[in-house]
VEXVO-347444 format. One record per residue (C-alpha): residue in three letters; x, y, z. Coordinates in pm, whole numbers. Layout:
BEGIN
{pt ALA; {X; Y; Z}}
...
***
This chain:
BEGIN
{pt UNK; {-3458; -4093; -1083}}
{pt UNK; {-3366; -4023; -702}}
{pt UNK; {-3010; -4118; -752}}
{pt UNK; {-2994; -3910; -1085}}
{pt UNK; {-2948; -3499; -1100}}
{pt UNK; {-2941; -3469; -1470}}
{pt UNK; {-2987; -3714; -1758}}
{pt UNK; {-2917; -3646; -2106}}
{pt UNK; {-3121; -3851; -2338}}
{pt UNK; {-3010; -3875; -2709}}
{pt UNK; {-2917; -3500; -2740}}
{pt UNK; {-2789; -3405; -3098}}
{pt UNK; {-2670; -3101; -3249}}
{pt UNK; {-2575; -3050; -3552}}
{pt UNK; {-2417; -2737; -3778}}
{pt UNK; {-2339; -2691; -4119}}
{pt UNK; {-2086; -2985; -4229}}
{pt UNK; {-2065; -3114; -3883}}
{pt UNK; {-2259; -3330; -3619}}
{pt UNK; {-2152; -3178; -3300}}
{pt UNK; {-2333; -3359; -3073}}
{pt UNK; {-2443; -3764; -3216}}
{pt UNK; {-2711; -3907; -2977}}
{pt UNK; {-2569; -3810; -2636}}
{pt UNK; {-2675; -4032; -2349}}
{pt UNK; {-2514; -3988; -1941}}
{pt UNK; {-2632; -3960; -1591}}
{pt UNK; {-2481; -3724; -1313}}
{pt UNK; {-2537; -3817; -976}}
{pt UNK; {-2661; -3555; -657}}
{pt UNK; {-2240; -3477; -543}}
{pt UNK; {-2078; -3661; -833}}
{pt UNK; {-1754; -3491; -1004}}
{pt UNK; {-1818; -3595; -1335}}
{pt UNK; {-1552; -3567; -1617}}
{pt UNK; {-1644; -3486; -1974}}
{pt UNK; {-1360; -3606; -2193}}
{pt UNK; {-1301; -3602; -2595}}
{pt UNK; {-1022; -3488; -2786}}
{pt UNK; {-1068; -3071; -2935}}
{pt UNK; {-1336; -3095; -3180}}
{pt UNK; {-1522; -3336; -2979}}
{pt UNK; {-1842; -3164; -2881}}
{pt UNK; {-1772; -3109; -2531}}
{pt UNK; {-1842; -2730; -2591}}
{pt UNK; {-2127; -2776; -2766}}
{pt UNK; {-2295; -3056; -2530}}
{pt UNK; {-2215; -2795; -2200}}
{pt UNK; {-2330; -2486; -2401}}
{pt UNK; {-2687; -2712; -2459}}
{pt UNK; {-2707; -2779; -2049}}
{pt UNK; {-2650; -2425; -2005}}
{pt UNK; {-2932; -2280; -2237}}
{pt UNK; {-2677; -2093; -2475}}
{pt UNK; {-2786; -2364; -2754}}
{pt UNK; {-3071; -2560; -2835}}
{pt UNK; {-3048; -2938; -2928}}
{pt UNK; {-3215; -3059; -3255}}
{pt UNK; {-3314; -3381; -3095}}
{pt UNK; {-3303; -3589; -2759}}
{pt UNK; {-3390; -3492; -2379}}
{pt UNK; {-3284; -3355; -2071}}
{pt UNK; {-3397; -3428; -1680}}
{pt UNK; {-3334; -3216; -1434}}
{pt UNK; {-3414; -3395; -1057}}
{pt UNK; {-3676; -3599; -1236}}
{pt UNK; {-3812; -3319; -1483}}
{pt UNK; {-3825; -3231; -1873}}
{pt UNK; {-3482; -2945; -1848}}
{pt UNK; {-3542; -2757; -2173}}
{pt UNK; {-3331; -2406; -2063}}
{pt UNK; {-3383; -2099; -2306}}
{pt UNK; {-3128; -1866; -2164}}
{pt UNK; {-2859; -1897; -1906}}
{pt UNK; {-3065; -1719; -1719}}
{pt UNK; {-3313; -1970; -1715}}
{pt UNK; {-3016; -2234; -1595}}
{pt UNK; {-2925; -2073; -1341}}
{pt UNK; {-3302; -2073; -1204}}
{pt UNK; {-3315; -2412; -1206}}
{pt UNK; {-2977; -2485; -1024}}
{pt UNK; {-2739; -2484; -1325}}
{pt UNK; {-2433; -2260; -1288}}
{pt UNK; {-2084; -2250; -1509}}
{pt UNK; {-1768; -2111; -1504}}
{pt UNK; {-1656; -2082; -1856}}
{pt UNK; {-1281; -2073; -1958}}
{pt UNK; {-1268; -1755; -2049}}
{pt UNK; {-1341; -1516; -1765}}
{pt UNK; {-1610; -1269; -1811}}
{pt UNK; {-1511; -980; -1574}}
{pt UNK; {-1512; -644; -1583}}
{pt UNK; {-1117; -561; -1490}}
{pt UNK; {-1245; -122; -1389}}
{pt UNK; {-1515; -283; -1136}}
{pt UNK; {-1468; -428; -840}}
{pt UNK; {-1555; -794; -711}}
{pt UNK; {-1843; -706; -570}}
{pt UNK; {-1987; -512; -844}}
{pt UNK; {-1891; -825; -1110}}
{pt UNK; {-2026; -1066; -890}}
{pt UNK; {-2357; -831; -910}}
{pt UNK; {-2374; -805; -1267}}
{pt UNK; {-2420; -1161; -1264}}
{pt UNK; {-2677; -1208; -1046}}
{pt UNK; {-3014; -1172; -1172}}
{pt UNK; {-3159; -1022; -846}}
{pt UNK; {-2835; -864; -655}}
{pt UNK; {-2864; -735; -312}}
{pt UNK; {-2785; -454; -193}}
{pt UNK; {-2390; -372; -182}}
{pt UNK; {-2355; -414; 198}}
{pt UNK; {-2563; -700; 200}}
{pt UNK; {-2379; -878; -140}}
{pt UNK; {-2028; -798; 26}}
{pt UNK; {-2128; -971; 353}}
{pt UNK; {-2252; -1295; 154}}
{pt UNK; {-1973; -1255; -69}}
{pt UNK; {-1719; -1254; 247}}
{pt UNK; {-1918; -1511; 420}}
{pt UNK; {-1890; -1747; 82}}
{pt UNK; {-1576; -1742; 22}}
{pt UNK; {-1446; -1775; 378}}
{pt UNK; {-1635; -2112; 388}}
{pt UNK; {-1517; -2206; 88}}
{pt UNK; {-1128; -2119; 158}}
{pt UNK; {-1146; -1878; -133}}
{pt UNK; {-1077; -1517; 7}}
{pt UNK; {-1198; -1244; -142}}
{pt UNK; {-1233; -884; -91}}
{pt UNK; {-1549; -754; -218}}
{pt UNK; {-1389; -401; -268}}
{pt UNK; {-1072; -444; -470}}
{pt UNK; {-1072; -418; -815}}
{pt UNK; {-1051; -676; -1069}}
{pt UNK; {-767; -549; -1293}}
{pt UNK; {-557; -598; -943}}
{pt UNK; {-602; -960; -931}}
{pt UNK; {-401; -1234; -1028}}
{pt UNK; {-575; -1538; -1232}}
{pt UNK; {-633; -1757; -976}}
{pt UNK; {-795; -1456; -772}}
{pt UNK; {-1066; -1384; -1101}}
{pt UNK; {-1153; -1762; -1085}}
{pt UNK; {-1245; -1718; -694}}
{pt UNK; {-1480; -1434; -809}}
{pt UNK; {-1630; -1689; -1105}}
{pt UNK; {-1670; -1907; -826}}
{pt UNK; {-1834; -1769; -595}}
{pt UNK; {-2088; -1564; -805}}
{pt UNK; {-2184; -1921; -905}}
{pt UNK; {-2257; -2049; -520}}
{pt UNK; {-2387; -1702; -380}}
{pt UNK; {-2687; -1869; -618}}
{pt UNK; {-2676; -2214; -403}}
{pt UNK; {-2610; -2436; -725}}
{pt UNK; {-2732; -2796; -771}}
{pt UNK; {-2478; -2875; -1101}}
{pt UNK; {-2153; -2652; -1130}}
{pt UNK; {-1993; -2654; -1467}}
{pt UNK; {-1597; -2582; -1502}}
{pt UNK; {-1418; -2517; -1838}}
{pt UNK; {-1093; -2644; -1762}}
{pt UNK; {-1037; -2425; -1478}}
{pt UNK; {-684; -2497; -1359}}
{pt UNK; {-564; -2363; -1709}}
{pt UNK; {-403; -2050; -1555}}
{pt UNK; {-321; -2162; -1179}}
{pt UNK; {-41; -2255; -1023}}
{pt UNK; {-9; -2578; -848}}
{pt UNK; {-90; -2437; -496}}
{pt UNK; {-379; -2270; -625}}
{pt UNK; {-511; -2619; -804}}
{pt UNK; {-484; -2762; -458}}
{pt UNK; {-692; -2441; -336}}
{pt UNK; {-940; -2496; -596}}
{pt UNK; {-991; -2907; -547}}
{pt UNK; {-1068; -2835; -160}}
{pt UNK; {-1307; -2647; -228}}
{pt UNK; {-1465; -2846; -556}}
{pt UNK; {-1479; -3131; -277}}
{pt UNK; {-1673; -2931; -25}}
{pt UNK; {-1924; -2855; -278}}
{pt UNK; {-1957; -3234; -371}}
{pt UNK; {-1971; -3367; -21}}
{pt UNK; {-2261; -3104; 31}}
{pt UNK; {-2426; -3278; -275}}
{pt UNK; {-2337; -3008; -586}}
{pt UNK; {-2266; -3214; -881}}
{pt UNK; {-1999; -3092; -1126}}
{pt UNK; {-1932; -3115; -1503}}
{pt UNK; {-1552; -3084; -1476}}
{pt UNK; {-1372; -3038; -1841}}
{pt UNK; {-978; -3078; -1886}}
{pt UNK; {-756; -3188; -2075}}
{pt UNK; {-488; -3281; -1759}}
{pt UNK; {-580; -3580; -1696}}
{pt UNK; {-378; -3643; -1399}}
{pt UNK; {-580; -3379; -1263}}
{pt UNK; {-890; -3573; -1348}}
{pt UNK; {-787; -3927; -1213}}
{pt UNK; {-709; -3675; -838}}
{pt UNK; {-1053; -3556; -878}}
{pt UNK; {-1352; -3714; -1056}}
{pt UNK; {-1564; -4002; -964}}
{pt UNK; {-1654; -4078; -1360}}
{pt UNK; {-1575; -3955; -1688}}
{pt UNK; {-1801; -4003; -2048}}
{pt UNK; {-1516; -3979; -2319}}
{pt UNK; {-1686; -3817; -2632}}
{pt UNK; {-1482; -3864; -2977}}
{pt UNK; {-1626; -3688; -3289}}
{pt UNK; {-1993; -3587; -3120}}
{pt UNK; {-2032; -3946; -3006}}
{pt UNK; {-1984; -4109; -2632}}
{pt UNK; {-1751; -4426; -2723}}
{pt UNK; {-1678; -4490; -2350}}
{pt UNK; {-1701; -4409; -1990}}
{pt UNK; {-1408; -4518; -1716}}
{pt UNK; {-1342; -4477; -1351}}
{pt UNK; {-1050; -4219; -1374}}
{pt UNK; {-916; -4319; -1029}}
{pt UNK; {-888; -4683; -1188}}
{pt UNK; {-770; -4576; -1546}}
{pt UNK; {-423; -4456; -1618}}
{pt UNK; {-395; -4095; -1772}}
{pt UNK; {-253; -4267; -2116}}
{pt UNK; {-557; -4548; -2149}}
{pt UNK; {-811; -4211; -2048}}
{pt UNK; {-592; -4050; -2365}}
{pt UNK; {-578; -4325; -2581}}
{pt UNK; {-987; -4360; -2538}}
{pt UNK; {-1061; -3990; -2644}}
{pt UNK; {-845; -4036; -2982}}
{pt UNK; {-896; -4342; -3063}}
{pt UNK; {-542; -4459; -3098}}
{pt UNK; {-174; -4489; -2944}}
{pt UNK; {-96; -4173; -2777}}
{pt UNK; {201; -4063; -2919}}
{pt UNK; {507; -3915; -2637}}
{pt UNK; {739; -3667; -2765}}
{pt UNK; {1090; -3719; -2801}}
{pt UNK; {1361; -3484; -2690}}
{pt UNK; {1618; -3604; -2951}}
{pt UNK; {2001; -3543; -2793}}
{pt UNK; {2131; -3206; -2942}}
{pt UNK; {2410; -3023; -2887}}
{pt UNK; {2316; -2634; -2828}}
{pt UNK; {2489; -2401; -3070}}
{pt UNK; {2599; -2036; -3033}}
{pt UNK; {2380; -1763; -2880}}
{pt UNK; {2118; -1678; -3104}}
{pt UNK; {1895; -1440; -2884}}
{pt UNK; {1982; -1191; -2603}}
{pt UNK; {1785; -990; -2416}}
{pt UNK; {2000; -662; -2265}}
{pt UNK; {1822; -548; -1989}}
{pt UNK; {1463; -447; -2147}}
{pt UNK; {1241; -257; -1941}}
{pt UNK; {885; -182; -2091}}
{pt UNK; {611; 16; -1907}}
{pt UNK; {283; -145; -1913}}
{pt UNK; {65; -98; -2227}}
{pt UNK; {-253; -47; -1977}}
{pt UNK; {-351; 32; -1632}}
{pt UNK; {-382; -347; -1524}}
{pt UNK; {-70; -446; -1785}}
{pt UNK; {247; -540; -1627}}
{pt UNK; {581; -334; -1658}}
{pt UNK; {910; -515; -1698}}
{pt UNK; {1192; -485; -1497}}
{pt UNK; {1568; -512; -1699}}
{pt UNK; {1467; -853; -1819}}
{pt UNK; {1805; -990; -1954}}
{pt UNK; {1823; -1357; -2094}}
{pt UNK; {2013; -1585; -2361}}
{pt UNK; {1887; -1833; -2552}}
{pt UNK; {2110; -2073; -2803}}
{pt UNK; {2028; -2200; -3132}}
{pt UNK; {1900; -2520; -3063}}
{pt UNK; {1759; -2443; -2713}}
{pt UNK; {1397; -2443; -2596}}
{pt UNK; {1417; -2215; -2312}}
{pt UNK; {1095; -2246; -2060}}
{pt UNK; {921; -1969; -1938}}
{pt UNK; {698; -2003; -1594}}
{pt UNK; {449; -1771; -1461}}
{pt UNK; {112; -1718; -1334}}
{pt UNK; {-97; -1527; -1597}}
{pt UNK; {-111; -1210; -1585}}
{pt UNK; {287; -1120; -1449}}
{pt UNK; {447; -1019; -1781}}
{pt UNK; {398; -1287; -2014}}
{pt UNK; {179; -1070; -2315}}
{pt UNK; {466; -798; -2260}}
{pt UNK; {755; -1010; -2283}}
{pt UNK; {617; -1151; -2620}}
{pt UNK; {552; -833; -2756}}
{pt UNK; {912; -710; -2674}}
{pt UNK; {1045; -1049; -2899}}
{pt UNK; {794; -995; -3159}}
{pt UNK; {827; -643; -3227}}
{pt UNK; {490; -528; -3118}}
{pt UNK; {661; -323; -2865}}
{pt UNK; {1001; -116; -2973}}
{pt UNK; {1285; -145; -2768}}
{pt UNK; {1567; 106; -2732}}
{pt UNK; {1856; 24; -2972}}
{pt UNK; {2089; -235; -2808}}
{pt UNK; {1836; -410; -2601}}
{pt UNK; {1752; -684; -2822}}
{pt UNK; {1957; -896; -3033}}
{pt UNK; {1981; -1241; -3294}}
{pt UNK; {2238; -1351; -3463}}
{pt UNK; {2412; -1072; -3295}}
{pt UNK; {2192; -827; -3507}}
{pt UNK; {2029; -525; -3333}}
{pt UNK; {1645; -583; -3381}}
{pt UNK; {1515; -398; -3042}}
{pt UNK; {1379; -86; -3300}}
{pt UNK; {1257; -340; -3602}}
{pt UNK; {869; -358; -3609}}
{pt UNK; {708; -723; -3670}}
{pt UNK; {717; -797; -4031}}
{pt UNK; {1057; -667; -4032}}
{pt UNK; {1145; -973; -3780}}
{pt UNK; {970; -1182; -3957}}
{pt UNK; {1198; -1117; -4259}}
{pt UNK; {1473; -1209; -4059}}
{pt UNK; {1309; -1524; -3885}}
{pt UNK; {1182; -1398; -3572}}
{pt UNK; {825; -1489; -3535}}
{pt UNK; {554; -1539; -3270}}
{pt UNK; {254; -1666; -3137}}
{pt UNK; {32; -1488; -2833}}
{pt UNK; {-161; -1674; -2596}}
{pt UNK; {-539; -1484; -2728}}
{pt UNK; {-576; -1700; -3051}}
{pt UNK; {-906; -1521; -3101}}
{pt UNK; {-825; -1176; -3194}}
{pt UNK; {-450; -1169; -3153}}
{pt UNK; {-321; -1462; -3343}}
{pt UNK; {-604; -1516; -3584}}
{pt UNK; {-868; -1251; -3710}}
{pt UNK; {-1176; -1427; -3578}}
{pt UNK; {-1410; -1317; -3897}}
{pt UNK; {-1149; -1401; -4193}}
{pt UNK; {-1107; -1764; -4331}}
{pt UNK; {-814; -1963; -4257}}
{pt UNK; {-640; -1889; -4603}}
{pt UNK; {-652; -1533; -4481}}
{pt UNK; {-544; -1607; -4172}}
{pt UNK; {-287; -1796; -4287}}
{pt UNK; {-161; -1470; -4567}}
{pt UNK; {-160; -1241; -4246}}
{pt UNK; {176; -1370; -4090}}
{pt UNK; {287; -1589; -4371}}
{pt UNK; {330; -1324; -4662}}
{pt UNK; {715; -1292; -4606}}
{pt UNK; {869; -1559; -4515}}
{pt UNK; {610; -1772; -4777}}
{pt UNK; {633; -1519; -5008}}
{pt UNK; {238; -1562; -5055}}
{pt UNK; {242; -1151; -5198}}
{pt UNK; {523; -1108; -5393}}
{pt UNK; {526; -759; -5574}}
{pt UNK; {241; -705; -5317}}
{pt UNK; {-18; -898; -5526}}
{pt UNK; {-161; -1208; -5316}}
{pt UNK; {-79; -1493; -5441}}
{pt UNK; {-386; -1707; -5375}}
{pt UNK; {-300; -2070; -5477}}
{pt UNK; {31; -2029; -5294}}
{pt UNK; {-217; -1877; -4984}}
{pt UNK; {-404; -2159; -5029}}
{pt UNK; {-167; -2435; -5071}}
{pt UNK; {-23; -2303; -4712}}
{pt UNK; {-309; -2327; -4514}}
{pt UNK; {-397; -2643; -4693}}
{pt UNK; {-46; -2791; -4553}}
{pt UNK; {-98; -2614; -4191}}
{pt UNK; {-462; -2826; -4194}}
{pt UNK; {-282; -3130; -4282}}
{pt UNK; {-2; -3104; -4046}}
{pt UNK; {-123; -3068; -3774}}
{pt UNK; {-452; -3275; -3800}}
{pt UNK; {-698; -2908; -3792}}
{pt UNK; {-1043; -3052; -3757}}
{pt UNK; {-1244; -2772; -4016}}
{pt UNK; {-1472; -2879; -4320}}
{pt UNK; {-1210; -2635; -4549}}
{pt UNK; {-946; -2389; -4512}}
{pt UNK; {-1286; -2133; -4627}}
{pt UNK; {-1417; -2108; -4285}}
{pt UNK; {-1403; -1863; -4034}}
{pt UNK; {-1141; -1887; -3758}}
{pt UNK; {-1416; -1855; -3490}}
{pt UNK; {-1582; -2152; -3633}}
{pt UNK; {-1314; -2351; -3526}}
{pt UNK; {-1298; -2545; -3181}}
{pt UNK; {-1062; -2347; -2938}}
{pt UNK; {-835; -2630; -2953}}
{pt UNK; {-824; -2685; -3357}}
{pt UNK; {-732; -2287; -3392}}
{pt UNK; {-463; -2293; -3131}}
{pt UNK; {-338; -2598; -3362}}
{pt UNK; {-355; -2433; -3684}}
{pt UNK; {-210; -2092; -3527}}
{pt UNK; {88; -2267; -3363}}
{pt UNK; {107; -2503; -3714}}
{pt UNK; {122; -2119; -3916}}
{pt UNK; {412; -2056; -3714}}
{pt UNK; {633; -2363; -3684}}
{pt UNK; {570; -2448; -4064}}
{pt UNK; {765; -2109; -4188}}
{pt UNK; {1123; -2232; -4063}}
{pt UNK; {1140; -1995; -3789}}
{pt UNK; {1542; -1883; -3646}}
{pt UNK; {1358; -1736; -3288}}
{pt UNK; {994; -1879; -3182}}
{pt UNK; {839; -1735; -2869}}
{pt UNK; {492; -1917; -2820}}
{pt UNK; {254; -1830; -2488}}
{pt UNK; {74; -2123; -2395}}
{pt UNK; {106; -2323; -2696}}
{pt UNK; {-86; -2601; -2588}}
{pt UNK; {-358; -2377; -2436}}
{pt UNK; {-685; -2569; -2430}}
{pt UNK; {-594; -2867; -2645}}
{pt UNK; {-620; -3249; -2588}}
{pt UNK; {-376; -3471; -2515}}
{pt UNK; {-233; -3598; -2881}}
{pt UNK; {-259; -3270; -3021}}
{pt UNK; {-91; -3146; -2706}}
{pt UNK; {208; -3385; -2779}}
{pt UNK; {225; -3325; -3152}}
{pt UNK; {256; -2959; -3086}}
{pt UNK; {514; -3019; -2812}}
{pt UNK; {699; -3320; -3094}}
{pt UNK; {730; -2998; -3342}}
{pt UNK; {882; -2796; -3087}}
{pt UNK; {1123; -2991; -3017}}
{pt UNK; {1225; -3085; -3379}}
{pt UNK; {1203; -2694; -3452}}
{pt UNK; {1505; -2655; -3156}}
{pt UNK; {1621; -3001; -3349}}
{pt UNK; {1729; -2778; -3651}}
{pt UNK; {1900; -2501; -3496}}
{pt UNK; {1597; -2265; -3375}}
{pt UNK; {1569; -2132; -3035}}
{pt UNK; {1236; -2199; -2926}}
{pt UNK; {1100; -1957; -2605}}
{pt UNK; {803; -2140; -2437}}
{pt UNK; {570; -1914; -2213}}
{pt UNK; {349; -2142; -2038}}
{pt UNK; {176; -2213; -1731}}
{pt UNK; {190; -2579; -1779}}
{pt UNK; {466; -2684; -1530}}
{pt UNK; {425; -3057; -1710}}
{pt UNK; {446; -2904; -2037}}
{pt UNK; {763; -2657; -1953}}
{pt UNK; {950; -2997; -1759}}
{pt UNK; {897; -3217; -2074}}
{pt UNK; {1072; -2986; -2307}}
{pt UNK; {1263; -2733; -2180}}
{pt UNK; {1622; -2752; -2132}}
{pt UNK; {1639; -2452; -1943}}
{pt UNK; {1386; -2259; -1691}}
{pt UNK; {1312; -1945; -1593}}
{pt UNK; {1010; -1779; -1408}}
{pt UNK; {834; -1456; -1441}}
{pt UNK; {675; -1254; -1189}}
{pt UNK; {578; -913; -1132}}
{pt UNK; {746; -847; -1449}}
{pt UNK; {1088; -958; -1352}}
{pt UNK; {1293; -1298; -1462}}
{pt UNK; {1429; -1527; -1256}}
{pt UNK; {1816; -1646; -1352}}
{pt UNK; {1738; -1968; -1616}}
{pt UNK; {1815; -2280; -1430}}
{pt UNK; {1810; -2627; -1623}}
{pt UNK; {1558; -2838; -1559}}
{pt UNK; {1681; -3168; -1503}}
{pt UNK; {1646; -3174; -1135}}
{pt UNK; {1377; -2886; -1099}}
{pt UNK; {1100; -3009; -883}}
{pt UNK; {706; -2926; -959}}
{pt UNK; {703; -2761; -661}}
{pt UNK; {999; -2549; -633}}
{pt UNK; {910; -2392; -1000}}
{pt UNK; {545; -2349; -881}}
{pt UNK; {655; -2157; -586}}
{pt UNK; {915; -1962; -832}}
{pt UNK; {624; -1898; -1051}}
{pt UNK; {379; -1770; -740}}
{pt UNK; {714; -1497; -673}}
{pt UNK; {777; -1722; -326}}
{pt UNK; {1143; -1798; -230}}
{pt UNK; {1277; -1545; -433}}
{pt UNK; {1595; -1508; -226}}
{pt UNK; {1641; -1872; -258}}
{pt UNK; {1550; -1922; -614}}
{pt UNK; {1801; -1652; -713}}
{pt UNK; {2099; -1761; -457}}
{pt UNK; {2056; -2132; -596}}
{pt UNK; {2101; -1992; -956}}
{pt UNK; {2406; -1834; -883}}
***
């Protein structure tokens, strides 16, 4: 066992109407960067969560260097060597770094002491931080640096990352590899999970591919392509979207110079955004999280009211109609927290599916609910767009992060939208669900909608936008088209570099 950190012997979990986790068997070597693979639904969540101590396996065994691992609490992980950083940050945005970092710790320092380590850390690391500034003043890719390094001020053996490059920008990825390389040349393992697999083939030494709860392969990602690594997780041809030649119509949204102040102290005000988007146009929008993104969707969506003669379709005022209103008239969208925001987490999916689709699906007409017609549309969002769930009677937390984005995105695109903003519509999904998502998109735009796409997948924004422009700081950058956009000139646009440069070539 000297060349193994941990094994995982036949671990199974299983929940009501699903098998999670089916017999899981893999080794992780002292300094390997080990990707864990499987389309949403998998059981990659599941199978990390049981490492970590948050669940307990029904059957099999871990070894940790040599030894029965059987963790009851995170706490109990992180004794042992085992640290994560999950997906979703969990940071305290009124506290500072140091005093986040702390709260995580189970024996802290004392402050001086904690913001000399944490100084110390992240200077070796090539992850700056200042232990005093506050969290709600960072950007994305500054929160992940405090993840970070709370895990290694606690000299971890294993370092588990929830696809972490989710929210950077390509300069930041680069950042983040460095450093995910120092750790593995000083012999930390990692349990790296993402769904860009180009990222994994730059990165990993090995993946184990999980499909339904099972492991049905293991590859060399530096020797694999990114389709045959995509095509292994589902089981079948990977299917590429195709941008179908369409001619753009006449404008069908404009954006007057809308201004919004920020909603709450670490929200972002916008600065006379002004933009035009035609029927049959999906218009790109870059940014690193956190720079306006939540605010410009809640300016199209209705969330927040506009001054008359700020926001138009079809030529129609709408700046001062509320949501449902919109929706009436075809303007509907769908915000990057799927948990809370786009779905009620404790109602079922027929419920969740009544919530935005009662207008334009006519699901209460006289305002009784109209249940079979509820249920008949959430039966048809499940269907098309392949949501992994035992019944459209579950929970929306139940699902798999990835199966709710699809049926939330699937809600949306299957009421014949006119406008669709979406933020991050691919958000934590694997790769064929990512390209059936991005397919229905496109034919949406096919038919005469103008589809808005907030995302901070440069990929995602050059494989279907026609046109791009980025946010930062609240303001937009003049749209550009994309055909001959480079990766790196929209990352630096999207980091709020070059902004002389971006906005003289757009001229």
């Amino acid at each position: 066992m000297t060349d193994t950190l941990l094994a995982l012997d036949g671990l199974t979990k299983a929940y009501p109407g699903v098998i999670a986790n089916d017999g899981v068997s893999f080794r992780i070597a002292p300094g390997e960067v080990h990707a864990l693979l499987g389309e949403n639904g998998a059981g990659k969540s599941t199978l990390v969560k049981m490492i970590y101590g948050l669940v307990k396996p029904d059957a099999g065994r871990m070894a940790l260097r040599g030894a029965p691992y059987t963790p009851d609490r995170p706490s109990e992980a992180r004794t042992n060597g085992v640290a994560m950083v999950f997906q979703h940050f969990s940071l305290f945005e009124a506290l500072d770094v140091a005093e986040n970092i702390a709260l995580g710790m189970e024996n802290p320092p004392r402050r001086r002491e904690l913001a000399a380590s944490i100084r110390q850390v992240s200077h070796d690391y090539g992850l700056p931080l200042d232990p005093a500034r506050l969290v709600g003043e960072l950007s994305a890719g500054e929160r992940q640096r405090v993840e970070i390094i709370r895990c290694l001020l606690q000299n971890p053996r294993l370092l588990i990352m929830d696809e972490p490059t989710s929210v950077l920008t390509p300069q930041e990825v680069e950042i983040l590899f460095a450093t995910l390389r120092k750790l593995s040349s000083e012999g930390t393992a990692i349990l790296y999970i993402s769904h860009k697999l180009d990222e994994i083939r730059a990165l990993c030494d090995a993946a184990t591919v999980l499909r339904r709860g099972k492991v049905v392969g293991t590859c060399v990602p530096r020797e694999t392509t990114a389709r045959e690594m995509a095509e292994l997780m589902v089981g079948t041809t990977l299917h590429t979207p195709e941008r179908r030649h369409r001619e753009n119509g006449e404008t069908l949204l404009e954006l007057r110079g809308v201004s919004l102040p920020a909603a709450t102290p670490f929200g972002t005000n916008l600065h006379a955004l002004s933009l035009k988007v035609q029927a049959g146009e999906v218009m790109g929008i870059g940014g690193v999280a956190g720079n306006g993104q939540d605010e410009f969707l809640s300016v199209l969506s209705g969330e927040s009211l506009q001054e008359p003669g700020r926001v138009f379709v079809d030529g129609v005022d709408i700046g001062a109609l509320p949501p449902q209103t919109r929706r009436s008239l075809g303007v509907l969208a769908a915000p990057e927290e799927r948990l809370g925001h786009a779905a009620a987490p404790d109602m079922t999916l027929v419920e969740n599916a009544l919530l935005t689709g009662s207008v334009r699906e006519k699901l209460a007409p006289h305002g009784l609910v109209n249940w079979a017609a509820t249920r008949a549309f959430a039966a048809r969002i499940i269907e098309a767009f392949d949501v992994r769930t035992p019944n459209a009677d579950v929970a929306a937390r139940a699902l798999s992060g990835g199966n709710l984005q699809k049926f939330v995105i699937g809600r949306e695109i299957l009421q014949a939208p006119r406008v669709l903003v979406v933020n991050q519509p691919t958000w934590g999904v694997d790769a064929a669900a990512a390209a059936t998502i991005r397919q229905a998109l496109l034919d949406l735009a096919g038919q005469g909608a103008a589809v808005i796409v907030i995302s901070q997948d440069l990929d995602e924004l050059m494989e279907i936008a026609d046109r791009f422009a980025a946010l930062n700081a609240g303001r937009l950058t003049d749209p550009r088209a994309t055909a001959g956009l480079s990766l790196d000139e929209i990352g630096l646009m999207m980091g709020g570099a070059h902004d002389m440069e971006v906005a003289h070539a757009a001229q």
